[in-house]
C-alpha positions in Angstrom: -30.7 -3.8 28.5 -30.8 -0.2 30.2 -30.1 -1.4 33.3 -26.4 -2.8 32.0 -26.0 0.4 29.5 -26.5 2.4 33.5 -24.2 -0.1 35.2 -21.7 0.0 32.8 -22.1 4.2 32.9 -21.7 3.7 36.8 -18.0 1.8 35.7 -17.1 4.4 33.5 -17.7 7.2 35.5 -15.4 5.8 38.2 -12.9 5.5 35.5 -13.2 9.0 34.2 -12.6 10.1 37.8 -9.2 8.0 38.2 -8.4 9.5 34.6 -9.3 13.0 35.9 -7.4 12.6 39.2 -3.7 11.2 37.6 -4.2 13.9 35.2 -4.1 16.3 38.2 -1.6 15.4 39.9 0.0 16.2 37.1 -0.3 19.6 37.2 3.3 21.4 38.5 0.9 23.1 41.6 -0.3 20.0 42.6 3.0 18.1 42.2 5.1 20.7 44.8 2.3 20.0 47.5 2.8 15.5 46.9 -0.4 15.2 46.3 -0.7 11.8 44.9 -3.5 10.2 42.4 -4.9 7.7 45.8 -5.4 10.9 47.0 -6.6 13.5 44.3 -9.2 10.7 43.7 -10.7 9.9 47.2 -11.3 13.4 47.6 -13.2 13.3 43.8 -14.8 10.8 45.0 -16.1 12.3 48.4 -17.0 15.6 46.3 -19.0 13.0 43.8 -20.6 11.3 46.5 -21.7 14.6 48.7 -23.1 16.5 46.1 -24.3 14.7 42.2 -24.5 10.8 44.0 -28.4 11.6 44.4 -28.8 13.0 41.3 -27.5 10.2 38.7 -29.4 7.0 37.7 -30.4 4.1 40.4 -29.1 1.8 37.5 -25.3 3.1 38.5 -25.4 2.3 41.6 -24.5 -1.6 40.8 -21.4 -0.6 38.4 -20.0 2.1 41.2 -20.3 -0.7 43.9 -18.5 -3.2 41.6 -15.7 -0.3 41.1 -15.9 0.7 44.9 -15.9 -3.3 46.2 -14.4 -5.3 44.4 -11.3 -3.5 41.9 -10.5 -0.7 44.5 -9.9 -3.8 47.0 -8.0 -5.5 44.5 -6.0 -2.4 43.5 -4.6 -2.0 47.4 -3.6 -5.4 47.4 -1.9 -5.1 43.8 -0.4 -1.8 45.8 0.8 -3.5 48.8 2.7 -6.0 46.4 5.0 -2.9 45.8 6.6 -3.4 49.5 8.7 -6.2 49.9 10.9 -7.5 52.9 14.1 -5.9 51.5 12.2 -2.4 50.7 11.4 -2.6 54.7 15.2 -4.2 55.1 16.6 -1.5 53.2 14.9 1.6 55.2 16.8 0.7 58.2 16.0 -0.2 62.2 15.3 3.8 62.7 12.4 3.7 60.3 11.5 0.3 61.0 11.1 1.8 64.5 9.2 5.3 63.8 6.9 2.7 62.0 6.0 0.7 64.7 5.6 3.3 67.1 3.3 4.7 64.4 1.0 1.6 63.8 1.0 1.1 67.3 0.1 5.0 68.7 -3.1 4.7 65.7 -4.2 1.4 66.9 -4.4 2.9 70.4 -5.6 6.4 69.2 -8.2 4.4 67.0 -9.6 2.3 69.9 -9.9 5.5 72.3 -11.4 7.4 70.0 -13.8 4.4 69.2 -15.1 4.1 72.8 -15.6 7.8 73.1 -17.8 7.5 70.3 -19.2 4.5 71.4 -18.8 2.6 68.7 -18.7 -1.6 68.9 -15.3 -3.4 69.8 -15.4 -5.1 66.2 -16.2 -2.0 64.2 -13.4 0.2 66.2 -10.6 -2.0 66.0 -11.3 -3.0 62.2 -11.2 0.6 61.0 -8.2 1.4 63.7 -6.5 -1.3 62.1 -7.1 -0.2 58.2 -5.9 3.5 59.3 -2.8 1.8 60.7 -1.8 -0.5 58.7 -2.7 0.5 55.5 -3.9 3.9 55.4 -6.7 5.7 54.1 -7.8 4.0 51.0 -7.9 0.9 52.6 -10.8 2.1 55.0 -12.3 3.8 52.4 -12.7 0.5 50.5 
């Protein structure tokens, strides 16, 4: 029974942060510099995991994986929904173009900066890939 009460503690605290970071985006500082909720709580959740991660119960650790693995994959996937063929249609060749020269220029950046670190094929292109085609959280995830 403790070890649930501990998992389920690991599933709220992941909650409390994504209630903690929509509520400061909110605030009218915040909102002139476009800082948006994905954001506000990665970086929450980068502070979390530098500084208390070592401090709270072993028994988390299963409910902040669950969060981390499997809903924050299924929340980018509910977020890419959001962009449909006439969203991209709509934006117009130009932008269409600048995005393509983007995604391209990160997949290259990505697998440069992979061999100067001398990471694996496989691990560079996979992360080069997340940064460029869906950003941020999706590595993360």
């Amino acid at each position: 029974m403790q070890r649930n009460w501990h998992y389920y503690l690991g599933v709220l605290l992941t909650i409390a942060l994504a209630a903690i970071a929509v509520c400061l985006a909110k605030i009218p500082f915040i909102t002139t510099l476009h800082l948006s909720p994905l954001i506000i709580g990665i970086v929450l959740g980068l502070i979390l995991a530098n500084t208390i991660r070592s401090r709270l119960p072993e028994g988390m650790t299963p409910g902040l994986k669950f969060v981390g693995k499997r809903i924050l994959r299924l929340a980018i996937v509910f977020y890419g929904f959001r962009l449909t063929l006439s969203d991209v249609w709509a934006a117009g060749w130009a932008t269409l173009l600048v995005d393509t020269i983007v995604v391209s220029s990160t997949l290259l950046l990505g697998a440069m900066v992979g061999r100067w670190l001398r990471l694996d094929r496989e691990t560079s292109m996979l992360t080069s890939a997340g940064s460029a085609v869906c950003g941020a959280a999706a590595v993360l995830a």
